[in-house]
TORKOL-4160 file (C-alpha; in steps of 0.2 Angstrom, whole numbers, padded with zeros to 4 digits, m for minus):
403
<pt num="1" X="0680" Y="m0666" Z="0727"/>
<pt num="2" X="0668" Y="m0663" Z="0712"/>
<pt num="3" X="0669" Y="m0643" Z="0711"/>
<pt num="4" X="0688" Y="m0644" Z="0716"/>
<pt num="5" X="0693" Y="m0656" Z="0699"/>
<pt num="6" X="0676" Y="m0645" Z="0689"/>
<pt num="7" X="0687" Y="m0629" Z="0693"/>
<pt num="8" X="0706" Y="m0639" Z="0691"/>
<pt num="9" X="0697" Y="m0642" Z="0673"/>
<pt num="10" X="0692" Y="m0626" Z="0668"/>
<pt num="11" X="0710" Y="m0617" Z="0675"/>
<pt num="12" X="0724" Y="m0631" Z="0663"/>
<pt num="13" X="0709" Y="m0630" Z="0649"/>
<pt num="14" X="0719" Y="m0621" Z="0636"/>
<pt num="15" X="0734" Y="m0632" Z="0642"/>
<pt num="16" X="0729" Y="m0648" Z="0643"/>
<pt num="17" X="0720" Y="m0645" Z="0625"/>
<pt num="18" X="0737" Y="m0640" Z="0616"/>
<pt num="19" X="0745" Y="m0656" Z="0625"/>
<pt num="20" X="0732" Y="m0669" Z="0622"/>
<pt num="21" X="0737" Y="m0671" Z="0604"/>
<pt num="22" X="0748" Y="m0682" Z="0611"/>
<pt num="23" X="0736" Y="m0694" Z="0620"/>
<pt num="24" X="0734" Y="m0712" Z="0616"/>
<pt num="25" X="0719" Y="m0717" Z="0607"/>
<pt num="26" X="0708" Y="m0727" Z="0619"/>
<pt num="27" X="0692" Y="m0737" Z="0616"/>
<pt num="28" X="0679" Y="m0726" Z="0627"/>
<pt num="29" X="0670" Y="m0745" Z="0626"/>
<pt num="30" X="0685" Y="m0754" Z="0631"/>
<pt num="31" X="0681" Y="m0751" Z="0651"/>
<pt num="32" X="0686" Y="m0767" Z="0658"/>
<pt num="33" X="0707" Y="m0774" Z="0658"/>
<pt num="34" X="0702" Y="m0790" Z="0661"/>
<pt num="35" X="0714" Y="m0793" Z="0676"/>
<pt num="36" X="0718" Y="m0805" Z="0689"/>
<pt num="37" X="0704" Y="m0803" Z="0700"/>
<pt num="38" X="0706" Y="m0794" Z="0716"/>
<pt num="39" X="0724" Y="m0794" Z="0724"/>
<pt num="40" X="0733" Y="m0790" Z="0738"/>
<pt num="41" X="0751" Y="m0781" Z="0733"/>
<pt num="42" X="0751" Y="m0760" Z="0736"/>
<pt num="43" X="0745" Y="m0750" Z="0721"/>
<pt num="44" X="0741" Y="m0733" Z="0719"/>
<pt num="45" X="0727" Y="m0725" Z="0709"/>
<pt num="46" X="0729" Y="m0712" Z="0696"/>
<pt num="47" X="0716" Y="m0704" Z="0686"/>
<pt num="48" X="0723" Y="m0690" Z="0673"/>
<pt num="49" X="0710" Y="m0677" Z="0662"/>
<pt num="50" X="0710" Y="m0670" Z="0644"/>
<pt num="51" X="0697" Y="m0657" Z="0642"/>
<pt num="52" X="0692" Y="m0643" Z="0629"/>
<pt num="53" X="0678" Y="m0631" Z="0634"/>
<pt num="54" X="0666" Y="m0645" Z="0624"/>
<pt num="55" X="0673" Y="m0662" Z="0628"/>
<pt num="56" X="0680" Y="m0671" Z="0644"/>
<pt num="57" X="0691" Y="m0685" Z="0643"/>
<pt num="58" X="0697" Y="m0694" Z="0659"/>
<pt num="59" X="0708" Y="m0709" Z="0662"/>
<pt num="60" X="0710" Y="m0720" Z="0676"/>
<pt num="61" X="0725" Y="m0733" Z="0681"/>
<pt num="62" X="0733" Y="m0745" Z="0694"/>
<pt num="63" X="0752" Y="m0742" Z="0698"/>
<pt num="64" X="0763" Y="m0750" Z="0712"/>
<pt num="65" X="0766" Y="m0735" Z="0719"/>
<pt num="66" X="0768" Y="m0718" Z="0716"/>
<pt num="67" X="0776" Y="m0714" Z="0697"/>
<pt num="68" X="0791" Y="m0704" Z="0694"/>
<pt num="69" X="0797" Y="m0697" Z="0678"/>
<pt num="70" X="0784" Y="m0693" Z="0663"/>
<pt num="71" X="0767" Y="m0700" Z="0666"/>
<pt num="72" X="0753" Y="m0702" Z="0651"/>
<pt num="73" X="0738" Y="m0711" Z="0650"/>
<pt num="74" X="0745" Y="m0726" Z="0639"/>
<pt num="75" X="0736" Y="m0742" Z="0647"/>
<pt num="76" X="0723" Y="m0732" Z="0658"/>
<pt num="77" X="0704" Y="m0733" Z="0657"/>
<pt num="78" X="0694" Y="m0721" Z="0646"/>
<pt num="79" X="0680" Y="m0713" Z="0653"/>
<pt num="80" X="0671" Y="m0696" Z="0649"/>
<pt num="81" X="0663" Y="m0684" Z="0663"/>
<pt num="82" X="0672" Y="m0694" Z="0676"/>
<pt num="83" X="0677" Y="m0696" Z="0696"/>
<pt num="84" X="0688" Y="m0708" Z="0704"/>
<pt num="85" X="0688" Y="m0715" Z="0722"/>
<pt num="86" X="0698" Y="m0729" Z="0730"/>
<pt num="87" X="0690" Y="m0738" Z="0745"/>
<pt num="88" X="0693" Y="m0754" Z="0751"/>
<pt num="89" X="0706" Y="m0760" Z="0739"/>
<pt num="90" X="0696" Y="m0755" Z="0726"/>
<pt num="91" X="0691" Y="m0741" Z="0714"/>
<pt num="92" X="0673" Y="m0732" Z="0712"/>
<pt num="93" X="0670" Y="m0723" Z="0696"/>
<pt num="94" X="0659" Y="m0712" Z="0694"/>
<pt num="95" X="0652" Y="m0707" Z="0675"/>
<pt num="96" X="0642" Y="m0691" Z="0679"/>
<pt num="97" X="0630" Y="m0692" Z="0662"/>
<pt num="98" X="0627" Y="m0709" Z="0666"/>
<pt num="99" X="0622" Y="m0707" Z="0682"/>
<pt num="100" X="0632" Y="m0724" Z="0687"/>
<pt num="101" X="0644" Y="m0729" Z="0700"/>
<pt num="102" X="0654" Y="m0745" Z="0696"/>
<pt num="103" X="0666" Y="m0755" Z="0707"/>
<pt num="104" X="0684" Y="m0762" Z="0697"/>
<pt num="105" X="0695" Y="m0772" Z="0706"/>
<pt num="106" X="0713" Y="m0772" Z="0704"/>
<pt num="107" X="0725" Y="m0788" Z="0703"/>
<pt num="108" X="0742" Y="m0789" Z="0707"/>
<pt num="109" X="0747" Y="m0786" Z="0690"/>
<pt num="110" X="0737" Y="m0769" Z="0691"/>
<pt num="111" X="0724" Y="m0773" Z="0679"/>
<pt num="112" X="0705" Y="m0766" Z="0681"/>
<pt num="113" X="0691" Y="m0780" Z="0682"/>
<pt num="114" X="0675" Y="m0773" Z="0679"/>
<pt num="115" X="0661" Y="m0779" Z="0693"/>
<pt num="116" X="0645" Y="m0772" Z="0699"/>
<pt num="117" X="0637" Y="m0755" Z="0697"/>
<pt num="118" X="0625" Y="m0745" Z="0705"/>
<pt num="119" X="0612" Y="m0733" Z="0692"/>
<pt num="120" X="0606" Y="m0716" Z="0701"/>
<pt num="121" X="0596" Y="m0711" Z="0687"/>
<pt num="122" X="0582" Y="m0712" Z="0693"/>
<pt num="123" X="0587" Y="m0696" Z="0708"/>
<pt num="124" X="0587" Y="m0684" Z="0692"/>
<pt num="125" X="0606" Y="m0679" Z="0693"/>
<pt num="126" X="0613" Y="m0663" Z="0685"/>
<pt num="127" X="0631" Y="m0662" Z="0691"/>
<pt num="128" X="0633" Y="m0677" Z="0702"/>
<pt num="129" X="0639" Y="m0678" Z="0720"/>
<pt num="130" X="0654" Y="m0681" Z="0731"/>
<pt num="131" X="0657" Y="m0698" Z="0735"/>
<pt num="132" X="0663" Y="m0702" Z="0755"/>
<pt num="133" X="0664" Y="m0721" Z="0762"/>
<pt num="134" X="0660" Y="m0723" Z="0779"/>
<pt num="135" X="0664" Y="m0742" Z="0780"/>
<pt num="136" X="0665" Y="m0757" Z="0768"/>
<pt num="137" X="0647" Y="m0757" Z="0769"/>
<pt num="138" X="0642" Y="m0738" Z="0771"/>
<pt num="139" X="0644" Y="m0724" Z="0757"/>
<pt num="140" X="0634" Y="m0708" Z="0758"/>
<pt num="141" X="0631" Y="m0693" Z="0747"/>
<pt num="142" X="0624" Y="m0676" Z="0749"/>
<pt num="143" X="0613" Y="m0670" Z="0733"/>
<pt num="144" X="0610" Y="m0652" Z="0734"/>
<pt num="145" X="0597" Y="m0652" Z="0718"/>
<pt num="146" X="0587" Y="m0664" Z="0726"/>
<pt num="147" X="0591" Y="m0659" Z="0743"/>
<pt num="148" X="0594" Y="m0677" Z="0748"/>
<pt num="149" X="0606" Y="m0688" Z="0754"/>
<pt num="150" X="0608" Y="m0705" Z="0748"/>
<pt num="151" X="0617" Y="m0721" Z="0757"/>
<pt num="152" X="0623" Y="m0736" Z="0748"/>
<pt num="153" X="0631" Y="m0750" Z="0751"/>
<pt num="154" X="0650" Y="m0754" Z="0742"/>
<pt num="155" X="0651" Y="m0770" Z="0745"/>
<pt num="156" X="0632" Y="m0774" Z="0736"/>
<pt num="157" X="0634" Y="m0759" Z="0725"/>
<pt num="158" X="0615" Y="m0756" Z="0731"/>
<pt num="159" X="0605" Y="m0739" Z="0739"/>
<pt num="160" X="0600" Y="m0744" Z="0756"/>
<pt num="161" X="0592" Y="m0728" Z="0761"/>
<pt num="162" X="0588" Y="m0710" Z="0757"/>
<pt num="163" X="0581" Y="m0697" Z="0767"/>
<pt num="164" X="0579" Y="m0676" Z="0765"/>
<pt num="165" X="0597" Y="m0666" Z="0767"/>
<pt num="166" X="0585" Y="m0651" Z="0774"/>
<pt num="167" X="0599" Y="m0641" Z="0766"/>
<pt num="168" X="0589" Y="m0623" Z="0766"/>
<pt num="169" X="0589" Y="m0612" Z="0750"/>
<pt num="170" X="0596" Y="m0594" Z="0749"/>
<pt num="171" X="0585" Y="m0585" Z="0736"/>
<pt num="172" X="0598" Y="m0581" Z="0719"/>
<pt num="173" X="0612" Y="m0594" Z="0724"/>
<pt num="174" X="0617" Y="m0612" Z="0720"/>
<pt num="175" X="0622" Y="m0622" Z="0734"/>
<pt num="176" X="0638" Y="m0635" Z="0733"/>
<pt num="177" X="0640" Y="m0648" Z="0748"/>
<pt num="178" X="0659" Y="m0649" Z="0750"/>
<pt num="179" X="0663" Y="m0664" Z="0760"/>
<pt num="180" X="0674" Y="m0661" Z="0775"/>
<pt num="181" X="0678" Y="m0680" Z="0782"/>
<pt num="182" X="0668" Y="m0690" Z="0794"/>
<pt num="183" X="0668" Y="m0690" Z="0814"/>
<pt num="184" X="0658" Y="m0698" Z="0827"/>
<pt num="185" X="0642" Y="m0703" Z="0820"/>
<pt num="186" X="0640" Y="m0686" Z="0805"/>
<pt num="187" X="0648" Y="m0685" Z="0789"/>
<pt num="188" X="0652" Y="m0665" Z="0787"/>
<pt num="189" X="0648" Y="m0656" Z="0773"/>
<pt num="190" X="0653" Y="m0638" Z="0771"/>
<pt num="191" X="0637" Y="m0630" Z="0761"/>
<pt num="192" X="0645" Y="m0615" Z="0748"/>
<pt num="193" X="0631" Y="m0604" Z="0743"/>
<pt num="194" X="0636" Y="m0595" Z="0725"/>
<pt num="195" X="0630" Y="m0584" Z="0713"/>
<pt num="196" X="0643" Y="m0585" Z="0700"/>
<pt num="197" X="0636" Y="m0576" Z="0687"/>
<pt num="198" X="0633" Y="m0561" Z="0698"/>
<pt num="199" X="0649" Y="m0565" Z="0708"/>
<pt num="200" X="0641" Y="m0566" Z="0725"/>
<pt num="201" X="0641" Y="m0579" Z="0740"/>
<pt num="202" X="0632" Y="m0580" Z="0753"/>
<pt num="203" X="0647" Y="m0573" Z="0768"/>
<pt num="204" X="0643" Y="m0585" Z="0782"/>
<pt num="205" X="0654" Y="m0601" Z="0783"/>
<pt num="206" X="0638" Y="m0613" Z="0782"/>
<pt num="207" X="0641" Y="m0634" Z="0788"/>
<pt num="208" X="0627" Y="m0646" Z="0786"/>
<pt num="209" X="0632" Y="m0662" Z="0800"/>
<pt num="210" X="0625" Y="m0679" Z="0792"/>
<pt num="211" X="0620" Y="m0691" Z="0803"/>
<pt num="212" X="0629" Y="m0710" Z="0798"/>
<pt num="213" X="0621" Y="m0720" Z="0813"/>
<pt num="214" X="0605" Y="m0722" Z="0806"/>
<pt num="215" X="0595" Y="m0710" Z="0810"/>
<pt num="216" X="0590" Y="m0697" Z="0798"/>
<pt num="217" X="0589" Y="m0679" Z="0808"/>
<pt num="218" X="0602" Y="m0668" Z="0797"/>
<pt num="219" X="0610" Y="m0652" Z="0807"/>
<pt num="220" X="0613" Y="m0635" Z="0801"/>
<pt num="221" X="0625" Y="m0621" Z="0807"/>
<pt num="222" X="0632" Y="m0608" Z="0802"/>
<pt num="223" X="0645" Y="m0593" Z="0809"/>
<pt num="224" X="0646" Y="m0575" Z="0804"/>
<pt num="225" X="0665" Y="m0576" Z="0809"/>
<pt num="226" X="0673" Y="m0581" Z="0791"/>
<pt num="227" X="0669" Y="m0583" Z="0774"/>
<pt num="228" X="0664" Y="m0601" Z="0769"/>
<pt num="229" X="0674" Y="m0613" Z="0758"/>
<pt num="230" X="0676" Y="m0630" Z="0752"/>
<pt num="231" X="0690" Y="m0638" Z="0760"/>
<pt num="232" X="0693" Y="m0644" Z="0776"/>
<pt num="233" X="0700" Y="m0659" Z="0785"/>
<pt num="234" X="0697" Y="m0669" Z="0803"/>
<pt num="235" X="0712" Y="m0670" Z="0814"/>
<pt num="236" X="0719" Y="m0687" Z="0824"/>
<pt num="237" X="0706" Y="m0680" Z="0840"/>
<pt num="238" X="0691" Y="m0680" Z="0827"/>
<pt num="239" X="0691" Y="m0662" Z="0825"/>
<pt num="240" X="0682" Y="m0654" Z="0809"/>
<pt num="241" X="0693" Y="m0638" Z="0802"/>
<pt num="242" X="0682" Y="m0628" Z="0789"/>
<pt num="243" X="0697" Y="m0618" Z="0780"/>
<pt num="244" X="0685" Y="m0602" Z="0773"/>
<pt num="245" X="0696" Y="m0597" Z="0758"/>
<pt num="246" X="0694" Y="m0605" Z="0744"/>
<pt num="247" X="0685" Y="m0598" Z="0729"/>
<pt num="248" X="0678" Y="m0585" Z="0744"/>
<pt num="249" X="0692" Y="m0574" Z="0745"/>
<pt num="250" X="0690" Y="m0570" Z="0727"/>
<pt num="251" X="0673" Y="m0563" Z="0728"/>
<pt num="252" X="0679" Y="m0553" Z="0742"/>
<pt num="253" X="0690" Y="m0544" Z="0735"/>
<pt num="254" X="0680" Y="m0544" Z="0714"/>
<pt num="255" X="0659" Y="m0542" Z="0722"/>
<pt num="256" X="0653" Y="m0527" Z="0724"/>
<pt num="257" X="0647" Y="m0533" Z="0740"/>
<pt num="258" X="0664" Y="m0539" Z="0746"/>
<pt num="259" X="0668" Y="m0526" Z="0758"/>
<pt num="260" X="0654" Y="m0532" Z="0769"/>
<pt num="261" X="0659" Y="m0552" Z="0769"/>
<pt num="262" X="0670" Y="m0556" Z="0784"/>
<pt num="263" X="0686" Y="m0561" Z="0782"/>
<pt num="264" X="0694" Y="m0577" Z="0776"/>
<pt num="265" X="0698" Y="m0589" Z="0792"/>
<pt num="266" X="0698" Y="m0607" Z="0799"/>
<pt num="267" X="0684" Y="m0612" Z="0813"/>
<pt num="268" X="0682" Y="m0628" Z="0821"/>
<pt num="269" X="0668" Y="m0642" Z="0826"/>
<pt num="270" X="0674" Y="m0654" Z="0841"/>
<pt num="271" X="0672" Y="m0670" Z="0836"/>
<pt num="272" X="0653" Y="m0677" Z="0834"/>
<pt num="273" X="0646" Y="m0662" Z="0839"/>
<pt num="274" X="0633" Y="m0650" Z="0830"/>
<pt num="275" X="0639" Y="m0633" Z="0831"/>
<pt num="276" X="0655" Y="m0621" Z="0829"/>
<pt num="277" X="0667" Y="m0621" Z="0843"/>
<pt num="278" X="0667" Y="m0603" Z="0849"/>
<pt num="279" X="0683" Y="m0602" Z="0858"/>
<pt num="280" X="0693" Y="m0608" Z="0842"/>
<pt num="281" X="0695" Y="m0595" Z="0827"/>
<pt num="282" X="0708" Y="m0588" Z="0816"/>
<pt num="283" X="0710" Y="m0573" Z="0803"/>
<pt num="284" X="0719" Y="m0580" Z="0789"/>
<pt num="285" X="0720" Y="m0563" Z="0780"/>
<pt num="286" X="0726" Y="m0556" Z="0796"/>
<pt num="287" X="0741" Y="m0573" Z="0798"/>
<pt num="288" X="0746" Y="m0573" Z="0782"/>
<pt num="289" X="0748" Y="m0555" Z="0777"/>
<pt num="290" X="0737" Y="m0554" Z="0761"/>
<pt num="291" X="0716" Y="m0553" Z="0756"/>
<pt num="292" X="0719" Y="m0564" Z="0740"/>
<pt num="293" X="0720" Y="m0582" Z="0749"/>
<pt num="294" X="0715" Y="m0593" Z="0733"/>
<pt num="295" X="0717" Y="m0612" Z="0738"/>
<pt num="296" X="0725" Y="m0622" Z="0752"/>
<pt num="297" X="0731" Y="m0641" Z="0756"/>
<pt num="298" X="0733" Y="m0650" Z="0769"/>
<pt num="299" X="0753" Y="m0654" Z="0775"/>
<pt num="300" X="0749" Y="m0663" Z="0791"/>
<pt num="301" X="0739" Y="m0666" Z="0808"/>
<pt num="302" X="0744" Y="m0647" Z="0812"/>
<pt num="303" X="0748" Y="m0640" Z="0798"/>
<pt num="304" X="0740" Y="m0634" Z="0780"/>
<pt num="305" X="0749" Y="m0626" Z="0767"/>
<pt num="306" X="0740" Y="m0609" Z="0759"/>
<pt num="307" X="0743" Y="m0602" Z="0741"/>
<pt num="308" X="0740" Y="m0583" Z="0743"/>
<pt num="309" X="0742" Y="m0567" Z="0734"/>
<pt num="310" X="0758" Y="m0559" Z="0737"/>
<pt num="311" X="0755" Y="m0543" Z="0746"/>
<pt num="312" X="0769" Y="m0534" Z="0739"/>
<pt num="313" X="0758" Y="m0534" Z="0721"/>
<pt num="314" X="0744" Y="m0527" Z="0716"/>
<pt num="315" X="0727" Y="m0538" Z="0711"/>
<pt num="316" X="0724" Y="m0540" Z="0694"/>
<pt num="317" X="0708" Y="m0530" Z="0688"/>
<pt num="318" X="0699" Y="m0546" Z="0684"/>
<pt num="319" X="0695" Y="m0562" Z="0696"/>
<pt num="320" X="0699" Y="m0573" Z="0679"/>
<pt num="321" X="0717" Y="m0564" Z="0678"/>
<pt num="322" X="0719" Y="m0567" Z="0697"/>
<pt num="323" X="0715" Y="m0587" Z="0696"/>
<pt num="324" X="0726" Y="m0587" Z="0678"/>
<pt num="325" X="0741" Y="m0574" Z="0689"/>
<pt num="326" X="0758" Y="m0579" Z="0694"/>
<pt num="327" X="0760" Y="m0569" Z="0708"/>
<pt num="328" X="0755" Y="m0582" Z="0721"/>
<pt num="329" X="0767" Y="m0587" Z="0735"/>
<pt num="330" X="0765" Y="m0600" Z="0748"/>
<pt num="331" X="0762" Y="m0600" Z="0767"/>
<pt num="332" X="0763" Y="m0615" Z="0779"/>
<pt num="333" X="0751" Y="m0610" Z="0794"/>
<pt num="334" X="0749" Y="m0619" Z="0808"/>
<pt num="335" X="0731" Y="m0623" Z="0811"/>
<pt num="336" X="0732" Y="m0627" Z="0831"/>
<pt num="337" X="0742" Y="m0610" Z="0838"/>
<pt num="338" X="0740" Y="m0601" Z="0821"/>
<pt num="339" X="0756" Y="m0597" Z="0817"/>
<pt num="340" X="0761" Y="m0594" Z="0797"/>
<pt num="341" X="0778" Y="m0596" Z="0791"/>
<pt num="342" X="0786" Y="m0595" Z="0773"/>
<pt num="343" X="0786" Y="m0609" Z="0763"/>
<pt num="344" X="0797" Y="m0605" Z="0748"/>
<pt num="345" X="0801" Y="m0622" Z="0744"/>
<pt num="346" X="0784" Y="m0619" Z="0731"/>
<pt num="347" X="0790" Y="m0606" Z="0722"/>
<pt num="348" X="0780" Y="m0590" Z="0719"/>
<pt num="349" X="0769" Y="m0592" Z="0704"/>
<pt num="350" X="0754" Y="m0598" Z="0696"/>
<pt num="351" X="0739" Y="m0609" Z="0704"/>
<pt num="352" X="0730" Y="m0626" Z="0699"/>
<pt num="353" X="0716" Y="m0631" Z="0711"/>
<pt num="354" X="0714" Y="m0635" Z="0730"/>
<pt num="355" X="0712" Y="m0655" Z="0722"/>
<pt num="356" X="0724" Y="m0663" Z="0737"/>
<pt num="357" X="0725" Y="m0682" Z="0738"/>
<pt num="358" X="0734" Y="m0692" Z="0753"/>
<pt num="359" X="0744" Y="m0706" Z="0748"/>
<pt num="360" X="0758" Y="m0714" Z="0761"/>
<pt num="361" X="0753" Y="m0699" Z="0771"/>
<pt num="362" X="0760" Y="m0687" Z="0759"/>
<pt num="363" X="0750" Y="m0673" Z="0751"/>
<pt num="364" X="0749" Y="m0673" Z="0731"/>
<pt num="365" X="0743" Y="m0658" Z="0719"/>
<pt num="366" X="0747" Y="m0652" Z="0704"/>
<pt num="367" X="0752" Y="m0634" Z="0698"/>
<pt num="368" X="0757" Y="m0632" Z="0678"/>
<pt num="369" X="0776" Y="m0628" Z="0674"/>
<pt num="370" X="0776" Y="m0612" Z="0671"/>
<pt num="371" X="0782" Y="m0613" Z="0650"/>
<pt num="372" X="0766" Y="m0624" Z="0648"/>
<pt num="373" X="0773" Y="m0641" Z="0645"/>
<pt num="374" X="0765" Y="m0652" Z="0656"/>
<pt num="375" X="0755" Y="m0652" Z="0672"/>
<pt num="376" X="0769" Y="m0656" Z="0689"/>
<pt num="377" X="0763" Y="m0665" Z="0704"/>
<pt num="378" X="0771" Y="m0662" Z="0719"/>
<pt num="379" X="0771" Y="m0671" Z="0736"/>
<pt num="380" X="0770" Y="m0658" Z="0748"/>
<pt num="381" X="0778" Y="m0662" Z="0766"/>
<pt num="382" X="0780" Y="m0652" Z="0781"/>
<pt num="383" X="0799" Y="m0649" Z="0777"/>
<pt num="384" X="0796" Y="m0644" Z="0761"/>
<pt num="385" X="0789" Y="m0649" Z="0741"/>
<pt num="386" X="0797" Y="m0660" Z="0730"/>
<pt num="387" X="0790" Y="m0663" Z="0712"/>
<pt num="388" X="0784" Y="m0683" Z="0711"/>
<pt num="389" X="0781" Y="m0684" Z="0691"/>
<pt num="390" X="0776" Y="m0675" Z="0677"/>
<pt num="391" X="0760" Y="m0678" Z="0665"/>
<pt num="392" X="0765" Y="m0669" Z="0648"/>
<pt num="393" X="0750" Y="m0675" Z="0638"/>
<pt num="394" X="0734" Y="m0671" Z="0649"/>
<pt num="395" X="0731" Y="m0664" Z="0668"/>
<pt num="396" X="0732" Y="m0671" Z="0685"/>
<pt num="397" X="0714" Y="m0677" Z="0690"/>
<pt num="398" X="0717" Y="m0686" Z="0708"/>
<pt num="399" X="0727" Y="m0699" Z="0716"/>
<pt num="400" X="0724" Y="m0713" Z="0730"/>
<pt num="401" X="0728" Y="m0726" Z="0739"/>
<pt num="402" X="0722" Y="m0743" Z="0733"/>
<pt num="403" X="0728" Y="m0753" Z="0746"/>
């Protein structure tokens, strides 16, 4: 997710600075490994970032499956303002200030063969969008500048359609479409309205329900039950979860409007349908014991793992020394009965990002050791967190599954 890896960026800035004196020099023209062609043995995507608070960097490779050990970005991709996707036994970068989407296939020897691209110039990007893949031939994106959205086919690398995302403005906030995963015949965005200069939000957990069948009626909702947020997941059944904490919570507890926003919480949309589900609500403040809920991941079909504040410590005075704190501790919470347990298998300490990427359905993200030395993944399970590798020289910028 584009505003989950913009905000990772921002938090392992200082870090990954210090670190990336020891990246390898690579050719940001050299964008093609001239591989194999497209093969058939497992492989796993990585794509690793080294920022400053002028320059991104990002890289992107091919591995057999997932790495242990010290990871760096010898033998990778350069790229600059950068996203990564894997779809089809394939990988879709996407350069932000190019406006460009380009297809690489990946041979058995994991080398990346350049192949067709796509040019979205002409939309008038600013920040980009959220890739999601429907199918082999079906892609869709949600632009909130342009309030449009946008399918394209992966297969041709062509636009097959656009039509109006009807997404409506809030007067004094930006907008962010959050994609939640597809079911039935709508891809689910959850709409984040922010102000973060002024450090408002718009309180109401907002979703936007994307038609994928064809026809081009876009549906708005919205519940005054929880905050909003931008992650969420769709069950085995087809069930949409919006978590409403992430990013939210902190504007609860730092705006000066905060004590009127509604609490942070999970709500539900039955599969296909265009509206919340009324008999499904819970109070996430209330499960887990503590205001200050700052990100979450997914564990499994039941299951999500949330990052909050420990209660038994006072906020910081400041929402950059609460993102930048160490006092967070971890709680597994059960999204079907609503049940929270501990989770102390992820220490207490500091926080990364909500970036969450499935592989081998396992759970990966990435929180910094706490002397500074690298960026640690983790694959996070439902009987506990085990650390999977380590990237001393640059920070964790996603993960997936090739094929």
């Amino acid at each position: 997710m584009n505003r989950l890896r913009s905000l990772h960026s921002i938090f392992l800035a200082a870090l990954v600075y210090v670190m990336s004196v020891g990246l390898t020099s690579c050719s940001s023209d050299d964008d093609d490994q001239t591989g194999g062609g497209r093969g058939t043995a497992p492989a796993v995507m990585l794509s690793l970032i080294s920022s400053n608070p002028d320059v991104r960097t990002t890289y992107v490779g091919a591995f057999s499956s997932v790495p242990t050990g010290n990871v760096s970005n010898s033998n990778m991709l350069e790229f600059g303002d950068a996203y990564y996707y894997a779809f089809d036994g394939s990988i879709f970068v996407w350069e932000r200030d190019a406006v460009l989407i380009t297809r690489y296939e990946v041979s058995d020897d994991l080398k990346l063969t350049k192949g067709k691209s796509i040019s979205l110039i002409n939309y008038g990007f600013k920040y980009g969008a959220d890739l999601s893949f429907i199918s082999p031939t079906k892609a869709i994106m949600m632009v909130s500048e342009q309030n449009k959205v946008i399918i394209w086919d992966p297969s041709t690398m062509e636009v097959t359609t656009d039509f109006p995302a009807n997404v409506p403005a809030k007067a004094g906030f930006d907008v962010y479409p959050a994609p939640l995963g597809a079911s039935g015949n709508y891809m689910y965005y959850s709409l984040f309205y922010s102000n973060y200069d002024d450090l408002k939000i718009y309180p109401n957990a907002t979703i936007a329900a994307v038609p994928t069948d064809g026809t081009k009626e876009v549906k708005v909702f919205e519940t005054t039950k929880t905050l909003p947020g931008i992650t969420g997941y769709v069950d085995n059944a087809g069930d949409v979860y919006l978590i409403g904490d992430s990013d939210a919570s902190v504007y609860s507890i730092y705006s000066t409007e905060g004590a009127g926003y509604p609490p942070a919480g999970i709500v539900r949309v039955k599969s296909g349908q265009t509206a919340f589900d009324n008999a499904y609500f819970f109070n996430l403040e209330t499960i887990t014991g503590s205001q200050g809920l700052v990100g979450n991941w997914k564990i499994d079909n039941d299951n999500i793992l949330c990052r909050v504040w420990d209660p038994a410590d006072e906020f910081p005075k400041t929402f950059s020394d609460f993102y930048g704190g160490n006092k967070f501790i971890s709680k597994k919470v059960n999204i079907k009965t609503g049940e929270a347990s501990d989770f102390p298998s992820l220490a207490k300490g500091g926080f990364s990002s909500n970036i969450q990427d499935f592989v081998n359905n396992v759970t990966y993200t990435s929180i910094p050791a706490a002397d500074g030395s690298a960026d640690v993944v983790y694959g996070i399970r439902t009987t506990g967190v085990s650390e999977a590798f380590r990237i001393p020289s640059a920070g964790y910028w996603g993960m997936k599954q090739i094929r």
